[in-house]
C-alpha positions as a printed Julia matrix, in Angstrom:
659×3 Matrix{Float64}:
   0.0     0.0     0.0
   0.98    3.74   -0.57
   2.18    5.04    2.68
   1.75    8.78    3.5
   4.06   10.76    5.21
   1.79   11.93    8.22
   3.35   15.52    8.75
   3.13   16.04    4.62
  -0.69   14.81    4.69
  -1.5    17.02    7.65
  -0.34   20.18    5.69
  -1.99   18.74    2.57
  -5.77   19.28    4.34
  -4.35   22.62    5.6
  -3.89   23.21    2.23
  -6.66   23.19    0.92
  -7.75   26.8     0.24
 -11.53   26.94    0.18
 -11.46   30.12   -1.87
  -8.97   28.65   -4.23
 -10.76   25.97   -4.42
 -14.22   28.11   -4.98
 -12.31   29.38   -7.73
 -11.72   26.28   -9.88
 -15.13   25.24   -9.22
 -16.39   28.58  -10.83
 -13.55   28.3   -13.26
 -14.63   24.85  -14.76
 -18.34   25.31  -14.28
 -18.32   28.2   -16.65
 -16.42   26.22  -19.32
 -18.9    23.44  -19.27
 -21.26   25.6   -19.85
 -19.27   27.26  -22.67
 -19.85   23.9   -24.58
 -23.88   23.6   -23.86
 -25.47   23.6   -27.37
 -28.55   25.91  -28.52
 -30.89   24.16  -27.55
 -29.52   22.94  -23.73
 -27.81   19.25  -24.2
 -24.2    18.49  -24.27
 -22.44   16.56  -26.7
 -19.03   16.33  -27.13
 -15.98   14.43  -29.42
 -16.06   10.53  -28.78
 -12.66    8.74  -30.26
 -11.87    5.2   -30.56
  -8.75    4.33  -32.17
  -7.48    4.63  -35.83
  -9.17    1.74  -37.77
 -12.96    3.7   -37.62
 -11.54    6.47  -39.86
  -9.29    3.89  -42.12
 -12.59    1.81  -42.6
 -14.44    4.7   -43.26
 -11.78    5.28  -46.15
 -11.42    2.28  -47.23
 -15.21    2.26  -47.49
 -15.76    5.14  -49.55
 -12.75    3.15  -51.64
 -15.09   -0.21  -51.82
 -18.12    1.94  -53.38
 -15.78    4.25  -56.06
 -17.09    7.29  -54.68
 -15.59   10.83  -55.83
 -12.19   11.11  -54.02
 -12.81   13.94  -51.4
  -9.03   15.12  -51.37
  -9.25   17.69  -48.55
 -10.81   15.5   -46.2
  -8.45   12.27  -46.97
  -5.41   14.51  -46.54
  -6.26   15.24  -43.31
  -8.0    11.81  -42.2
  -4.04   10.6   -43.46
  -2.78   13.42  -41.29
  -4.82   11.97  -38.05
  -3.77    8.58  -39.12
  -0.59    9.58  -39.15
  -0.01   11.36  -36.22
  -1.49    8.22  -34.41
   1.33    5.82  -35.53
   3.5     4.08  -32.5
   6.9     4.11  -31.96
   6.81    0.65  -32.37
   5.89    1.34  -36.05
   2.24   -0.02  -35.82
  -1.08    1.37  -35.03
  -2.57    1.63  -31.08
  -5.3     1.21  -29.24
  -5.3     3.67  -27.0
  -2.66    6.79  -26.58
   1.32    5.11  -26.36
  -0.52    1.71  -26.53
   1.22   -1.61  -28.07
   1.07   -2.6   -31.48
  -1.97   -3.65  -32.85
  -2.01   -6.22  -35.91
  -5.56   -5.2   -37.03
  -5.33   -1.07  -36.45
  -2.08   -1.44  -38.34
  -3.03   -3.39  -40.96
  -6.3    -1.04  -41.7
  -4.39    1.83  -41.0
  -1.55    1.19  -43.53
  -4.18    0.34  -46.21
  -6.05    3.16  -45.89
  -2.94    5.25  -45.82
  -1.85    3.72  -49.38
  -5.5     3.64  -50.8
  -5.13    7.6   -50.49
  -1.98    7.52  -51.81
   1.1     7.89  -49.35
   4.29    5.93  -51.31
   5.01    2.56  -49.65
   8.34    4.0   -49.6
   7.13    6.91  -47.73
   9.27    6.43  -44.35
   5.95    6.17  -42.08
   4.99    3.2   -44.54
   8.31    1.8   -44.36
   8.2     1.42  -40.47
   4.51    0.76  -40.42
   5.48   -2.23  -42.91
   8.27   -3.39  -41.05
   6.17   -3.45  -37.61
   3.71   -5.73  -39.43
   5.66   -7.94  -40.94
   8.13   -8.64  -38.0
   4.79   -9.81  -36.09
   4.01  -12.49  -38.57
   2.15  -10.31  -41.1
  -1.08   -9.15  -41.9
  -2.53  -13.07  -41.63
  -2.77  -12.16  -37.67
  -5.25   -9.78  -38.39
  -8.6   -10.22  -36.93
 -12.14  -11.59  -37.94
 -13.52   -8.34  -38.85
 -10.27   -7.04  -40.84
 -10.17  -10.21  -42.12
 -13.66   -9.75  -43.82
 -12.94   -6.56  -44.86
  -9.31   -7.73  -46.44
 -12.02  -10.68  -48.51
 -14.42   -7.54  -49.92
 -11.13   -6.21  -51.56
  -9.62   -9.49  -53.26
  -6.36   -9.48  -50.89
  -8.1   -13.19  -48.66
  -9.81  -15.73  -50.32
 -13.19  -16.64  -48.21
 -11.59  -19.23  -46.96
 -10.22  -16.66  -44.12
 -13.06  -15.64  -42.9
 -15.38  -17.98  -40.51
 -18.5   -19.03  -42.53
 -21.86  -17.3   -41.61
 -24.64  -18.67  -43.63
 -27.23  -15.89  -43.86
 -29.73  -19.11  -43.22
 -29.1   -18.2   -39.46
 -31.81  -15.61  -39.29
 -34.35  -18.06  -39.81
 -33.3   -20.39  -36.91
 -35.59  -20.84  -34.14
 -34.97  -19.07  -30.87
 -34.3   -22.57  -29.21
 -31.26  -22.93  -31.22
 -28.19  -23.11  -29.99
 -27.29  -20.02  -32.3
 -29.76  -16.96  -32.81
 -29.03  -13.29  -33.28
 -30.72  -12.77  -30.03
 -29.16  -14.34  -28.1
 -25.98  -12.12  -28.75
 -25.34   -8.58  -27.79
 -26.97   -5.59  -29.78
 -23.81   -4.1   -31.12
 -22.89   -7.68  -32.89
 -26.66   -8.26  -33.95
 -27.08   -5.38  -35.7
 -23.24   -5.74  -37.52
 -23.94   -9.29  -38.01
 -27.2    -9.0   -40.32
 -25.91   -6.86  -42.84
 -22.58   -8.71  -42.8
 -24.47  -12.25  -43.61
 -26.07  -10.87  -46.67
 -22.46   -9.77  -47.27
 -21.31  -13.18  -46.98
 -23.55  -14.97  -48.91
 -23.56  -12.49  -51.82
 -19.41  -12.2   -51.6
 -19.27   -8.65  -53.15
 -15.55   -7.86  -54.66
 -14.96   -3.76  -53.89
 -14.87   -1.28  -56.94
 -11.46   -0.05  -55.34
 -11.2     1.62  -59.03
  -7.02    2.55  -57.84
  -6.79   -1.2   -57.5
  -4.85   -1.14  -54.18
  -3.72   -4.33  -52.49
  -1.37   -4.84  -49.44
   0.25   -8.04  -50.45
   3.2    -6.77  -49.15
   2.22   -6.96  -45.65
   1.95  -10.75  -45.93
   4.69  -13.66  -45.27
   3.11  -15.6   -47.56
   0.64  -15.42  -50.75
  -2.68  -14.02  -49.18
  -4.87  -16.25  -50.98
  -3.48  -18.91  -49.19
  -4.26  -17.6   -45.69
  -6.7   -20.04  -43.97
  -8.73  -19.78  -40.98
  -8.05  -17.72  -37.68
  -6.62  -19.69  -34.9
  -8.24  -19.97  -31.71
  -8.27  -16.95  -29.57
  -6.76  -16.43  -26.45
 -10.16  -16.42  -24.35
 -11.75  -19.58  -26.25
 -11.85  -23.18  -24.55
 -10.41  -25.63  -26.67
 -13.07  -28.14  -26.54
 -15.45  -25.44  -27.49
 -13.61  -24.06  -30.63
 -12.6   -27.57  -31.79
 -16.54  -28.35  -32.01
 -17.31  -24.94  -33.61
 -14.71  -25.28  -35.9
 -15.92  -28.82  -37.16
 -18.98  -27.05  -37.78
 -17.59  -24.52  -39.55
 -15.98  -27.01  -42.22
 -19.15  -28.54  -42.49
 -20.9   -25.83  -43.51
 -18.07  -24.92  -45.92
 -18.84  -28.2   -47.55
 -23.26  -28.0   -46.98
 -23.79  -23.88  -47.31
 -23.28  -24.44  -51.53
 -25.87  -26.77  -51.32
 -28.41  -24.47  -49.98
 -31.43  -24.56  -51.8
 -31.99  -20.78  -53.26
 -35.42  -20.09  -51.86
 -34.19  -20.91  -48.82
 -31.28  -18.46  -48.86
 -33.59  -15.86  -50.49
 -36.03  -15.65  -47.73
 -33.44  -15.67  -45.32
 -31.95  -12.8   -46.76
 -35.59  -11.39  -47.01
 -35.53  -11.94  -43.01
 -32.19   -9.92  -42.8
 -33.79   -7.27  -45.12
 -36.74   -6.94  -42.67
 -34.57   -6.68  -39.44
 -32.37   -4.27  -41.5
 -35.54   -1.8   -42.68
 -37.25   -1.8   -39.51
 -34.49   -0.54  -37.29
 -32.55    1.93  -40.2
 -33.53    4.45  -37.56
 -33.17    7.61  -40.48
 -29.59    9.39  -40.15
 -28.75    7.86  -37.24
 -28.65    4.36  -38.49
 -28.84    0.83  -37.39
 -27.92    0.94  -34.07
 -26.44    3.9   -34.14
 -23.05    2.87  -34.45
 -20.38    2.79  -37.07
 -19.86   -0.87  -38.38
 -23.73   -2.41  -38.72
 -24.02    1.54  -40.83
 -21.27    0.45  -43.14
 -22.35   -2.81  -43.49
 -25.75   -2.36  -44.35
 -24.07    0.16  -47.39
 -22.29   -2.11  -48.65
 -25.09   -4.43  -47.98
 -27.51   -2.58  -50.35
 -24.66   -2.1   -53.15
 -24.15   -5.89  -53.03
 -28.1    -6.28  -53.65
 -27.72   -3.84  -56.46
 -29.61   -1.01  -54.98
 -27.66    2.74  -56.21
 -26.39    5.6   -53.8
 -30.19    7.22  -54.21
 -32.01    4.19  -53.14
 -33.84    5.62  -50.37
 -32.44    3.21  -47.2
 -28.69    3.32  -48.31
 -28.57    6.71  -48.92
 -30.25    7.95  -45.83
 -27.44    5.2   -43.8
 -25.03    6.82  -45.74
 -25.83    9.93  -45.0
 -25.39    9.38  -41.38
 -21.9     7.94  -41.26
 -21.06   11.29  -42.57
 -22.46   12.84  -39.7
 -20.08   11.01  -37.46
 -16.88   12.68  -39.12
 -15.08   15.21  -36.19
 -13.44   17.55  -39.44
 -10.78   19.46  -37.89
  -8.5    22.6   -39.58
  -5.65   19.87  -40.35
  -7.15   16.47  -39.09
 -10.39   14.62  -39.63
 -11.63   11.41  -38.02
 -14.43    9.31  -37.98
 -16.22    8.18  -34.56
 -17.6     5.26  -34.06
 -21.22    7.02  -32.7
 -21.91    9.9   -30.85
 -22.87   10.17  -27.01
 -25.31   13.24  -26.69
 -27.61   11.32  -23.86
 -25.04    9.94  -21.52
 -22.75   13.77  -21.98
 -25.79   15.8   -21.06
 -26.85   13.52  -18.32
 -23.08   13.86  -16.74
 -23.15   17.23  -17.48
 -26.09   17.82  -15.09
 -25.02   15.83  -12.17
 -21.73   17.61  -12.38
 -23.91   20.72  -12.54
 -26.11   19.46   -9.6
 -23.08   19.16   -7.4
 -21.43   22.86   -8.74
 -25.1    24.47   -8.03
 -25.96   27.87   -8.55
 -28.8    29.63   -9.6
 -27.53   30.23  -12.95
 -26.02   26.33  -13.43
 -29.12   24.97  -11.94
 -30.96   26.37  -14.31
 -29.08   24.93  -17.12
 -28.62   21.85  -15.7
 -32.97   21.7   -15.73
 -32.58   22.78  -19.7
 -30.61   19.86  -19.8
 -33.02   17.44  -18.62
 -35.88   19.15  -20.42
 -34.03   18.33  -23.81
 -33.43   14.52  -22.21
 -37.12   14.14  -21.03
 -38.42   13.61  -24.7
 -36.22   10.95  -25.36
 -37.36    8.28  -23.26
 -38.15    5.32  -25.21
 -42.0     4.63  -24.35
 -43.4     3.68  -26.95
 -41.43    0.13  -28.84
 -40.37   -2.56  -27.54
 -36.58   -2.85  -29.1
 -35.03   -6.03  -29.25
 -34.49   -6.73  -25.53
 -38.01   -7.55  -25.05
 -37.29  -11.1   -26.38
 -36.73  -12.17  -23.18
 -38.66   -9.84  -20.82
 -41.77   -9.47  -23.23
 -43.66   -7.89  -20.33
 -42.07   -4.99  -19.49
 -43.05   -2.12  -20.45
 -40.29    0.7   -22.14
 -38.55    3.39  -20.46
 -35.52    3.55  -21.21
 -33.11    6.16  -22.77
 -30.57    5.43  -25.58
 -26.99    6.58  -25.3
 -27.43    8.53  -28.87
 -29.63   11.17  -30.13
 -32.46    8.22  -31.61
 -31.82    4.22  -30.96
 -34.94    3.26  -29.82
 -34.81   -0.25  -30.06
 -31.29   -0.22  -27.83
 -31.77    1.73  -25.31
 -29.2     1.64  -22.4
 -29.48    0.99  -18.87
 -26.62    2.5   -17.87
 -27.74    5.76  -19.24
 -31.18    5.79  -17.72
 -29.91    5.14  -14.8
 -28.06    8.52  -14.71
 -30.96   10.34  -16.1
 -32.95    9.23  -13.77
 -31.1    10.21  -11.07
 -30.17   13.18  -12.39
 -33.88   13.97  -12.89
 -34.38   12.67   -9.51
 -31.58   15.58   -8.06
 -33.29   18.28   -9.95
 -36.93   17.0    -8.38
 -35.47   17.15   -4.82
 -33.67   20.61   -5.53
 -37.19   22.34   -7.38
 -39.63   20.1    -5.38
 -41.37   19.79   -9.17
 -43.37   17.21   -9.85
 -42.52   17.31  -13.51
 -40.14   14.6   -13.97
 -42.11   12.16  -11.84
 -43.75    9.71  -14.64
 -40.57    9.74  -16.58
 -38.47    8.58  -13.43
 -41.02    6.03  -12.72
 -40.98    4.53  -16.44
 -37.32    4.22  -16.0
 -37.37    2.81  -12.73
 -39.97    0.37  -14.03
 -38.04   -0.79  -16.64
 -34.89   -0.88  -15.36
 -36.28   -3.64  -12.63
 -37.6    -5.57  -15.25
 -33.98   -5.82  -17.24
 -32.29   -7.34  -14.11
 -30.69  -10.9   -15.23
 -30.99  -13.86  -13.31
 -27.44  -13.81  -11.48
 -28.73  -10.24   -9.55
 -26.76   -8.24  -11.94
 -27.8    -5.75  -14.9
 -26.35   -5.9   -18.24
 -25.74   -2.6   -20.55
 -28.81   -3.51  -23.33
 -30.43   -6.76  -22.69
 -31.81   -9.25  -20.27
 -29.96  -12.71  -19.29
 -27.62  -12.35  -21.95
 -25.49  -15.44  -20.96
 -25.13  -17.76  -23.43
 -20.94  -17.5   -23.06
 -20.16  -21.16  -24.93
 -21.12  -18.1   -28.18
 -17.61  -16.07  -27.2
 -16.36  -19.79  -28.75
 -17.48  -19.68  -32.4
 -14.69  -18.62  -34.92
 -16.19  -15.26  -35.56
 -15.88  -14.14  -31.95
 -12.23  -13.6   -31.75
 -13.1   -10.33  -29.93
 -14.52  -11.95  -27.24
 -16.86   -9.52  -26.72
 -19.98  -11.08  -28.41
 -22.62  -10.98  -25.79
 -23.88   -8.4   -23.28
 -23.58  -10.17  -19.92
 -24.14   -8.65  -16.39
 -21.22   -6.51  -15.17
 -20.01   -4.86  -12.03
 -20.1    -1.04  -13.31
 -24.02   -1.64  -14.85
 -25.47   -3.17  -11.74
 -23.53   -0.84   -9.28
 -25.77    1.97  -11.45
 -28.64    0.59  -11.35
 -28.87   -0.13   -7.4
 -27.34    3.23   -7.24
 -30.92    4.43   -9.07
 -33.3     2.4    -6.71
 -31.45    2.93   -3.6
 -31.82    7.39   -4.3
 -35.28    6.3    -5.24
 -35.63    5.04   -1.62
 -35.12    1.55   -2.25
 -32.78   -0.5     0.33
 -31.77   -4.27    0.5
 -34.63   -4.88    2.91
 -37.61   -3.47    1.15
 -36.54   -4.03   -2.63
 -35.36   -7.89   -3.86
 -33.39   -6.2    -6.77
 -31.63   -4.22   -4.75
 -30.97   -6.81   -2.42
 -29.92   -9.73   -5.51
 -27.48   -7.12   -6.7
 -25.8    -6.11   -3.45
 -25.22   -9.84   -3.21
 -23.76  -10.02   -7.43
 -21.56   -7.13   -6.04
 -20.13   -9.02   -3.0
 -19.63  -11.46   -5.03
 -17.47  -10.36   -7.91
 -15.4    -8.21   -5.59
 -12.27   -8.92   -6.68
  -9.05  -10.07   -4.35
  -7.65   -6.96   -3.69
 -10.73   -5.47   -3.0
 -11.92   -3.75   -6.53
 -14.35   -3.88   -8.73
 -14.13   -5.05  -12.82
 -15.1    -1.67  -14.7
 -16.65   -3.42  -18.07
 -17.17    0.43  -19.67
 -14.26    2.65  -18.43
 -10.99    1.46  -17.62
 -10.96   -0.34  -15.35
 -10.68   -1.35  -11.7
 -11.1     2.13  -10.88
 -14.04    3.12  -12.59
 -15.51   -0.21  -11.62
 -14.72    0.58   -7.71
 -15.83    3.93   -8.08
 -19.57    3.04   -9.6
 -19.36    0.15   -6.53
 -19.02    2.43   -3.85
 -21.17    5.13   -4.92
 -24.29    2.01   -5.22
 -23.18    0.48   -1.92
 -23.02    3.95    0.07
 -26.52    4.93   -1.57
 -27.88    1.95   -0.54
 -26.95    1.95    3.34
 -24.04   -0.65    3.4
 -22.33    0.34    6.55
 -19.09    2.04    5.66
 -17.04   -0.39    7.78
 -18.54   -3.35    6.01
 -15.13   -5.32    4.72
 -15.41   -4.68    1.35
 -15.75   -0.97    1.63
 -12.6    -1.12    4.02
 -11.01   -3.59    1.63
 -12.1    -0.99   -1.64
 -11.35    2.34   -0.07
  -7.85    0.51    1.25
  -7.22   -0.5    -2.12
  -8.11    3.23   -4.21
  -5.37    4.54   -1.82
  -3.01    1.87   -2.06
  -2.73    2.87   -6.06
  -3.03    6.11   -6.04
   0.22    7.77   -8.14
   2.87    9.59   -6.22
   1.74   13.47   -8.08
  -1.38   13.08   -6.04
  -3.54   11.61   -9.14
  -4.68    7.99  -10.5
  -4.32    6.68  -13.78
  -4.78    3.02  -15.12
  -3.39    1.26  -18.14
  -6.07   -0.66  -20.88
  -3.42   -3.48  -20.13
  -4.95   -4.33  -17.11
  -8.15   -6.05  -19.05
  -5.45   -8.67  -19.78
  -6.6   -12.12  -19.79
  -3.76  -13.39  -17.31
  -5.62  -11.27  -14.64
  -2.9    -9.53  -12.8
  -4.93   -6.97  -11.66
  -4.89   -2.91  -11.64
  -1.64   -1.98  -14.18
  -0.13    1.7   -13.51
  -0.37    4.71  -15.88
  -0.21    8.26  -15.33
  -2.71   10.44  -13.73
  -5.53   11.6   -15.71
  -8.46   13.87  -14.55
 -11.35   11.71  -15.37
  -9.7     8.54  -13.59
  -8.62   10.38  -10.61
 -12.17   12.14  -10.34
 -13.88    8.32  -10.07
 -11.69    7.45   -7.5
 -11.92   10.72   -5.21
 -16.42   10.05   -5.9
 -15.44    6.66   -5.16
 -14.14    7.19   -1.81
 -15.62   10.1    -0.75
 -18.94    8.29   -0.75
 -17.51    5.05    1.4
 -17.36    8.09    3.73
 -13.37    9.11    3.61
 -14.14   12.79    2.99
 -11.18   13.6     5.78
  -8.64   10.75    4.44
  -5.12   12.59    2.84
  -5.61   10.61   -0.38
  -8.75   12.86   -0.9
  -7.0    16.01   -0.5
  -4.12   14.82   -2.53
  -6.42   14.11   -5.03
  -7.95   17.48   -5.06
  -4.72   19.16   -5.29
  -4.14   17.03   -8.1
  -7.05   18.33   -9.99
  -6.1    22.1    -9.01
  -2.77   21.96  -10.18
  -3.58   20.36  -13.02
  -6.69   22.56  -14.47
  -5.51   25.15  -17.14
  -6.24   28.57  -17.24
  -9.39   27.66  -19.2
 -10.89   25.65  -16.3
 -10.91   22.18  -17.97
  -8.29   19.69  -18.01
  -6.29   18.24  -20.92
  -6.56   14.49  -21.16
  -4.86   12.73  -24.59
  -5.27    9.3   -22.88
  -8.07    6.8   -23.03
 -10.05    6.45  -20.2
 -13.0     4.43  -21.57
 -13.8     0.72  -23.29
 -15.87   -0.04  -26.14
 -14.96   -3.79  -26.05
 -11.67   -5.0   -23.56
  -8.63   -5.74  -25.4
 -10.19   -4.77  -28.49
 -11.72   -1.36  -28.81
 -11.44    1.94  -26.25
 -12.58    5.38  -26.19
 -11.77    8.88  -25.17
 -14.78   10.82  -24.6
 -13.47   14.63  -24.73
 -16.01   15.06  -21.93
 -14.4    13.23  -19.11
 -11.83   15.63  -18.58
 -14.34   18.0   -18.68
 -17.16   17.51  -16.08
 -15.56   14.84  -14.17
 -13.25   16.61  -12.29
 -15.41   19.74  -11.42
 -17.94   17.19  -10.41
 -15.32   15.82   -8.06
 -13.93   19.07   -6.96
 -17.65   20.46   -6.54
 -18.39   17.38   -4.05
 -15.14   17.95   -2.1
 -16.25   21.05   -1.29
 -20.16   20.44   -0.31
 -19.45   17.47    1.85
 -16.39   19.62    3.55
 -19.18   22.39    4.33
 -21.32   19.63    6.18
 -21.35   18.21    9.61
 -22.89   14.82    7.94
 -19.84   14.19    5.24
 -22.36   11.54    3.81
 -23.1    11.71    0.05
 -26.87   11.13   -0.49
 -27.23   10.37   -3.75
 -26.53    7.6    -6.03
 -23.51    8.65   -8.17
């Protein structure tokens, strides 16, 4: 554990200026407010790594569109600013090589037309081919490498388009998978079954990247995370169907791409596509070229229109992000307003949850209701319009956050929509006491097996971070462990999956700190005792890691399969905000770590009140995919700063609310 000099954490609490501290408060407030748009929500930037704006290249490549110059030069200036030392492409800021953001990256850099000679291409090259080549690319680069001639088929896992018209008692169905690889999977059958070669009208290839001749590639091996006995019966079946799937009778393959058509049209959800994310909006372009269907038929064009509208077009760089995060910013945004309070803030934080208030799903049932067909909706998506995914995770913070506003105003405005959100976040709870981010007893885990699922991240299962939000919104509803079984079932998931050391797994922000923070916020909320053993255990451990400036910072590495627990990285704001909520709610308002932490976040702020934060703090899939939402660093730390200050101004030092 981190020991603290006694004498240097005694001067650190007398320290702590409170009109310094007032000062940054008001400082970072008024930024956050600089960013509100017209019409009162927040959105800001959300980045993933470099192979969203490569395949959004490559993509415009595929379908021979007009070659917008201005915007590849500086989607190959973003791309290349984001190369390694190592040569290769990252996954998060100074990450390791990646095989598959490497290979896309390079391709896309040479499809616009940067010489392979070009040192950058050179090293990038080098890096590739030193790690076995491009063949170690994975399942979905390895699709995209078969659209463009450079793999045969015979690299890429079979996926007979026959599966969407499987019974739901099958061992395989598309709902019995997560959202995100339901709604990329459709499109991406048709894909496979139809076996489109790109336009690519340059005629760019990357055999270079390759030890050996591409078309000779086979299968991927087995992933780290699959069982053996699992993928050796899944990948019998897969040769099987390589032999059978020819032998498909065609009426049977056209209605099942019929069935995939359906799905498709009925959740195209206008400009913000199919799920509201980047790859099933791609696919389902490419999907409609394959079927023949032109750039004006109605249902491409409108998809295609909306991948444009995730482009971040800077003065000398341009990216693509994988969606867009309006609904969980704005809901942040107002609990970090909440806690800065002001007549002024409050009232912007109450815009803010006027412009969330019409987006509450009520009216469909999205795809979750497969297994809970009785409840009703009420939940909010994470984007401006996805109603058949909404999110649990966000409506639990709006609801709270409406909650805060209803106890500051005593209005009885938001009470229906807080209810309908309560209502249906009880009904989502899984079997096993915990809450998963989209859907309902999502546990079918012999599916992370099947050769397609060398991400791993195939299903939406229960985690740590999810449930700890939702108890967090019954328990400031009024619900405790005694009078409420959910709350109860998930206190017990919780103790649980408590980790050794005393954390918490954080499935959507990285990682054992976000996942303690979100614990101890739901446990404190919902009356644990704060000398229960694994609050001591939890707060013990968010000291025992905190870095020597005073901040904390984690590493994606730590999502590594040989668990080894929390891995060290320099302090960011966002990170050391969630642990400073974290254990200010198990009640250690007065503990030096705290006021370390603040001073952290004071030195740190710039003289425009925010905090600059390059490094990912977020996960889109572990080991596979992060994010760095440009609002962390934004209304994280006030939020943190805000409550510092509040609970030091009580007698009580108890936070009492949920987050």
């Amino acid at each position: 554990m981190l020991s603290i000099d006694k004498k240097i954490a005694g001067d650190a609490v007398a320290t702590v200026d409170p009109v310094a501290l007032e000062k940054s408060i008001s400082s970072a407030t008024e930024a956050l407010l600089g960013y509100r748009q017209s019409d009162g929500h927040w959105v800001f930037e959300l980045e993933a790594d470099s192979t969203i704006p490569a395949e959004y290249i490559l993509l415009r490549h595929y379908l021979a569109e007009p070659v917008d110059t201005e915007l590849e030069a500086k989607i190959a200036n973003y791309l290349r600013r984001t190369q390694g030392n190592h040569g290769g492409w990252p996954l998060v800021q100074d990450g390791p090589f990646d095989m598959s953001a490497s290979v896309k990256s390079y391709f896309a850099l040479k499809m616009i037309g940067d010489s392979i000679d070009a040192p950058h291409m050179v090293r990038a090259r080098e890096a590739i081919r030193s790690r076995g080549g491009a063949a170690g690319s994975n399942v979905f680069t390895r699709f995209l490498l078969a659209f463009f001639g450079v793999l045969s088929w015979r690299a890429v896992p079979v996926l007979p388009i026959e599966i969407m018209l499987l019974p739901m008692w099958s061992p395989f169905h598309i709902n019995k998978i997560s959202y995100w690889a339901r709604t990329t999977m459709v499109p991406l059958m048709v894909l496979a079954a139809l076996k489109p070669l790109a336009k690519n009208p340059k005629g760019v290839g990357i055999d270079e990247l390759f030890l050996q001749d591409p078309k000779t590639v086979g299968m991927n091996k087995k992933a780290p995370h699959q069982s053996w006995g699992w993928y050796a019966l899944f990948s019998t079946l897969d040769k099987v169907l390589r032999v059978v799937e020819p032998l498909f009778p065609r009426k049977l393959r056209q209605r099942a791409i019929d069935a995939a058509l359906a799905f498709t049209e009925e959740r195209l959800n206008g400009e913000d596509g199919m799920g509201a994310i980047y790859p099933p909006m791609a696919n389902i372009v490419m999907m409609y070229d394959a079927l023949g269907k032109g750039p004006d038929y109605p249902p491409r064009a409108v998809t295609r229109r909306g991948i444009e509208k995730l482009l971040v077009v800077g003065e000398h760089e341009a990216y693509c992000q994988p969606c867009v995060s309006p609904v969980w910013d704005t809901a942040l945004t107002c609990h970090a307003l909440a806690e800065a309070g002001g007549e002024d803030t409050l009232a912007k934080m109450k815009e803010g949850l006027d412009w969330l208030k019409p987006r509450q799903v009520l009216d469909l049932k999205g795809d979750w209701a497969v297994k809970a067909p009785d409840v009703r909706p009420g939940g909010w998506a994470f984007q401006y319009n996805n109603a058949h995914y909404p999110d649990l995770d966000d409506t639990a913070v709006v609801v709270m956050a409406m909650d805060r506003s209803r106890r500051q105003s005593g209005s009885k405005e938001y009470d229906s929509a807080i209810a309908r959100g309560r209502e249906w976040i009880e009904g989502l709870q899984s079997r096993d006491g915990g809450w998963a981010a989209f859907d309902v007893n999502n546990l079918e885990y012999y599916l992370n097996n099947i050769p397609f699922s060398d991400h791993g991240a195939l299903l939406d299962p229960p985690t740590e971070d999810v449930t700890a939000r939702c108890i967090s919104m019954l328990a400031q509803l009024g619900e405790t462990a005694e009078t409420s079984k959910a709350v109860a079932d998930g206190i017990a998931y919780l103790r649980r999956t408590q980790l050794a050391e005393g954390s918490w797994y954080g499935r959507w922000g990285l990682n054992y700190i976000y996942g303690t923070w979100s614990v101890l916020c739901a446990l404190n909320v919902a009356g644990v005792d704060h000398q229960d053993p694994m609050i001591r255990k939890a707060v013990d451990w968010l000291v025992s890691v905190q870095n020597k400036d005073g901040g904390w910072g984690e590493d994606a590495v730590s999502y590594r399969l040989d668990y080894k627990g929390y891995e060290v990285a320099p302090s960011t704001s966002s990170q050391t905000a969630w642990a400073l909520l974290g254990l200010m709610a198990a009640g250690e308002v007065e503990n030096p770590a705290v006021v370390r932490g603040v001073q952290y976040l004071k030195t740190t702020q710039t003289e425009k009140g925010l905090w600059d934060e390059a490094r990912y703090t977020a996960t889109g899939f572990p080991r596979v995919f992060y994010l760095r939402y440009h609002g962390y660093s934004k209304f994280f730390p006030l939020w943190a700063l805000a409550r510092y200050r509040n609970l030091r101004s009580t007698n009580s030092r108890v936070v009492g609310v949920g987050m």
